[in-house]
C-alpha positions in Angstrom: 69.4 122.5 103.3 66.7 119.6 104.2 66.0 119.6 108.2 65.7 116.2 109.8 62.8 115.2 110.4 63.4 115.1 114.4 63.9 118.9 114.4 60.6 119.6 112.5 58.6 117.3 115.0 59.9 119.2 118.1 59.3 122.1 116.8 55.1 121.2 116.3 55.1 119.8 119.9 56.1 122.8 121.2 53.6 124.6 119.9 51.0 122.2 121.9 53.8 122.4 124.8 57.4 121.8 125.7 56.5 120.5 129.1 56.4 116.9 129.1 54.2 114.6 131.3 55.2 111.5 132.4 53.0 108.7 130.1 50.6 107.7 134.1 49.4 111.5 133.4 48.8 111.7 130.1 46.7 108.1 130.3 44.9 109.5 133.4 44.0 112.9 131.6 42.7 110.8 128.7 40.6 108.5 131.5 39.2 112.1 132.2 38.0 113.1 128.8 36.6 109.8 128.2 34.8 109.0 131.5 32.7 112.6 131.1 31.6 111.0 127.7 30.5 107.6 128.6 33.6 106.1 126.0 34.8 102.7 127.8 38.4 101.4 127.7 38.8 98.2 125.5 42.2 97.0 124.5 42.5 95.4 121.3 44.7 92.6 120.2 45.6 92.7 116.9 48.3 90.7 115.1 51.1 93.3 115.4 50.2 95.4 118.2 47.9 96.2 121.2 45.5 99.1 120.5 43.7 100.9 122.9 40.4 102.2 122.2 37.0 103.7 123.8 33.8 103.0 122.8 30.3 104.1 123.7 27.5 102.3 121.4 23.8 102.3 121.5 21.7 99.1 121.8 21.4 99.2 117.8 23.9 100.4 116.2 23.7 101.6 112.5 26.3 103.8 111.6 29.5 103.4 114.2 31.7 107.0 114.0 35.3 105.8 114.5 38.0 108.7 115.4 41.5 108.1 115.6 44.1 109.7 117.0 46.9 112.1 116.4 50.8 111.2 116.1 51.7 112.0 119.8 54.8 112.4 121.3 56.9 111.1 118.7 60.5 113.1 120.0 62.1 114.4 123.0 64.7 116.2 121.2 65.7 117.7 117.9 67.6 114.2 117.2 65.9 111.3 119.9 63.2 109.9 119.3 60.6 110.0 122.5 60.5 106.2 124.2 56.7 106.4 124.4 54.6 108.1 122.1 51.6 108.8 124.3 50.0 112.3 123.1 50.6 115.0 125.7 47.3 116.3 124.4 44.6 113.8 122.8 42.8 116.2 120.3 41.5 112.8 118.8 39.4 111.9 122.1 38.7 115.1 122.8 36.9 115.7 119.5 35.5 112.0 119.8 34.1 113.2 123.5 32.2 116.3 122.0 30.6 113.5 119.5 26.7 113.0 120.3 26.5 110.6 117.6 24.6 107.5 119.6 27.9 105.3 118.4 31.1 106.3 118.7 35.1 104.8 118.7 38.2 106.1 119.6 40.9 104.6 118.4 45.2 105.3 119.9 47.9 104.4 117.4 50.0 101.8 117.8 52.3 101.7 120.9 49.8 104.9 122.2 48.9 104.3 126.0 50.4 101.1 126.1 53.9 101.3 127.3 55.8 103.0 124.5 58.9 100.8 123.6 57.9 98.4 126.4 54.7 97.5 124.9 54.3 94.6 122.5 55.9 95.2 118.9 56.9 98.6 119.9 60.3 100.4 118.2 60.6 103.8 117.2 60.0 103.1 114.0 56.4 103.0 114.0 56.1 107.0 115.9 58.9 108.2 113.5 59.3 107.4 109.3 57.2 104.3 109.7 54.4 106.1 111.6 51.7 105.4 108.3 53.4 102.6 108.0 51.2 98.9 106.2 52.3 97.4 109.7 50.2 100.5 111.7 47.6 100.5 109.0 46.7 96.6 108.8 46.1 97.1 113.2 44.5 99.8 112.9 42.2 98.3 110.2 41.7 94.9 111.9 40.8 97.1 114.7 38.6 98.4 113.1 37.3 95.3 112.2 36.9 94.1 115.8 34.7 97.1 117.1 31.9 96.8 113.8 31.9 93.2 115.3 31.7 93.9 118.7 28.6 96.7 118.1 27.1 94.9 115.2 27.6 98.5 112.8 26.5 97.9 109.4 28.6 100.8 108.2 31.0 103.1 109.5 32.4 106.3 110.0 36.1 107.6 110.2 37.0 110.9 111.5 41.2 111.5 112.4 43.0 114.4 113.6 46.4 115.2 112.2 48.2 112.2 111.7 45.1 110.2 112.5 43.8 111.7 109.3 46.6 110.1 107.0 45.9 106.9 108.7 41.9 107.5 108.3 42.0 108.4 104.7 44.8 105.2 104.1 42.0 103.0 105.8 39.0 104.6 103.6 41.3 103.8 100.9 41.0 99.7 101.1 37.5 99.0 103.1 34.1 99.3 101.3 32.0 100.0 104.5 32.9 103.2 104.9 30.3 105.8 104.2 32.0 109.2 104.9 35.6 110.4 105.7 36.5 113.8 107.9 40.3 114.8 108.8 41.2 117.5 110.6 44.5 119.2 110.3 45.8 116.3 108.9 48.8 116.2 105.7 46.5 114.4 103.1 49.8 114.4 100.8 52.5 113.4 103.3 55.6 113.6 100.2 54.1 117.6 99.7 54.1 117.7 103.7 58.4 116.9 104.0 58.7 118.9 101.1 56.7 122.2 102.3 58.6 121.7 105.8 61.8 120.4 103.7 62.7 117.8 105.9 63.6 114.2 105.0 60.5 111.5 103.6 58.6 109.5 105.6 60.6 106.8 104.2 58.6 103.4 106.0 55.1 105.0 105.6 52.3 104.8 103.2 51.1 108.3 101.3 46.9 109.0 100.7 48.1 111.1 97.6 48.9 108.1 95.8 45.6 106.7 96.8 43.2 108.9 96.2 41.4 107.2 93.1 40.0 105.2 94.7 38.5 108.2 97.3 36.8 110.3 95.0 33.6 108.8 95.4 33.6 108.7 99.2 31.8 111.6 100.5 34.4 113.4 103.1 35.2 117.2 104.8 39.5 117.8 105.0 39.5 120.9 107.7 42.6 122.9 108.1 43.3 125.6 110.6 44.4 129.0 108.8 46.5 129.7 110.8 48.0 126.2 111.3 51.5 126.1 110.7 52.2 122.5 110.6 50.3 121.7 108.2 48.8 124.5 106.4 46.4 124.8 103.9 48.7 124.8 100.9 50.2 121.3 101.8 46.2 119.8 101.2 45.4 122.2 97.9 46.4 119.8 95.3 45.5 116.6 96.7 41.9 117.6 97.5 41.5 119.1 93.7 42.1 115.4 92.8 40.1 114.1 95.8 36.9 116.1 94.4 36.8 115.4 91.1 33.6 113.7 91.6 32.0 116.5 93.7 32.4 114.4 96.5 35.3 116.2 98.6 35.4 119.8 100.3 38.3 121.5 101.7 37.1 123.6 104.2 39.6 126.0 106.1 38.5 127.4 109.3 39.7 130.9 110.2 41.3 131.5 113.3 42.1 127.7 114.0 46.0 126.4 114.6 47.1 123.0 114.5 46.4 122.0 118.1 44.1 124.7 119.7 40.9 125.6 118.5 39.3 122.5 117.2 37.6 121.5 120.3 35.5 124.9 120.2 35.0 124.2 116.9 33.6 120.3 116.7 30.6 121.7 119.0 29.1 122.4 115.6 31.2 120.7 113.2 30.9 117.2 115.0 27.2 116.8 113.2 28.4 118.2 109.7 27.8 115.1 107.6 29.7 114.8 104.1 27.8 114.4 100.9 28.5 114.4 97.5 26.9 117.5 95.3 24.6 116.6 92.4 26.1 117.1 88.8 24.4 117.8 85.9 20.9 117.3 88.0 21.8 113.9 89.0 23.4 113.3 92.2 26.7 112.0 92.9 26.4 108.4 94.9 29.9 106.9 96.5 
């Protein structure tokens, strides 16, 4: 028997916790992790949506490290949908925070910090089946578009955390300025991902796995928790044996790590950890 989908995702936000803030407290916790990193709030307006983002860049900006965030709150119960999809916990920002790259983007998804249902654009559509959705992934994109603009990057760098890693790699997947990928805890195959969990498909949203040609020469890190039970290291197995045919993708499990706790600690050293491709045959592998 397949479990809906709404059962599986309450069961993951409990283990990052069943007590639910109201959305003023989760912003202000985020205002928190930001302001003791120097990341300024910008709101983006993209075609579709209103995307929030922070930013801290340095006078001249090379290489701009983007990090977007997590699914959030997408349901209150085991069968409704939350109204606002504001993470109770922003793993994204915090990881983002811990960066001391001298540029460096946070990017919400869609509807994140902005209202929920009442924001612009906003059904539950786009937390739930259409979460990867092209609608999510063309704002987050052009948003993507409006902060190497606004910091004059010449390339960039995408780092995502759960979710935020589906959308990353879906992004890496159609831009040509991006020089290395890292995900963390984050369902590279999302049709493996409902079937591991056996609940129903992500019906409106876009899967990496049927991308991931036109990865394998982008230099990228996929960590996974081993002890993560939401998405464990089986559900990325196959997808990053395609992903590395090149040499140019590692699958790196951390011991000890979950899906929500853990990675914090654990970006104090891995924040700096800088894909590469490995040299074949004595020549080395270029993206």
């Amino acid at each position: 028997m397949r479990l809906n989908l709404a059962l599986f995702c309450l069961l993951t936000l409990c283990l990052i916790g069943c007590t639910v803030a109201p959305p003023a407290e989760r912003a202000a916790q985020a205002d928190n992790i930001a302001r003791g990193s120097g990341l300024q709030p910008l709101l983006i307006e993209t075609g579709t949506f209103d995307i929030h983002a922070r930013l801290r860049a340095a006078s001249d900006t090379s290489l701009l490290v983007i990090y977007i965030e997590g699914d959030g709150l997408a349901w209150r119960t085991r069968n409704t949908p939350s109204t606002d999809p504001t993470p109770l916990e922003p793993v994204a920002l915090r990881l983002a925070a811990a960066d001391d790259a001298p540029s460096v983007a946070w990017l919400a998804r869609p509807c994140q910090f902005a209202g929920g249902e009442t924001a612009r654009n906003c059904t539950k559509t786009w937390w739930t089946d259409g979460r990867y959705g092209e609608a999510v992934i063309d704002s987050l994109n052009a948003s993507i578009d409006t902060l190497k603009q606004r910091t004059g990057a010449a390339t960039l760098a995408l780092v995502g955390y759960s979710g935020g890693g589906t959308v990353a790699t879906l992004i890496a997947a159609r831009r040509d300025d991006i020089v290395w990928l890292k995900t963390v805890a984050s369902p590279l195959d999302t049709e493996a991902f409902t079937t591991h969990h056996k609940v129903t498909p992500l019906s409106a949203s876009l899967n990496p796995a049927d991308h991931a040609p036109r990865l394998t020469r982008l230099p990228q890190i996929h960590y996974v928790g081993s002890d993560d039970a939401v998405v464990p290291p089986d559900i990325n197995q196959a997808i990053a044996s395609r992903l590395s045919e090149e040499g140019c993708a590692t699958l790196r499990i951390m011991p000890g790590i979950g899906h929500g706790a853990g990675w914090s600690e654990a970006w104090r050293t891995r924040a700096s950890e800088i894909p590469a491709c490995e040299a074949r045959n004595g020549q080395p592998t270029s993206p």
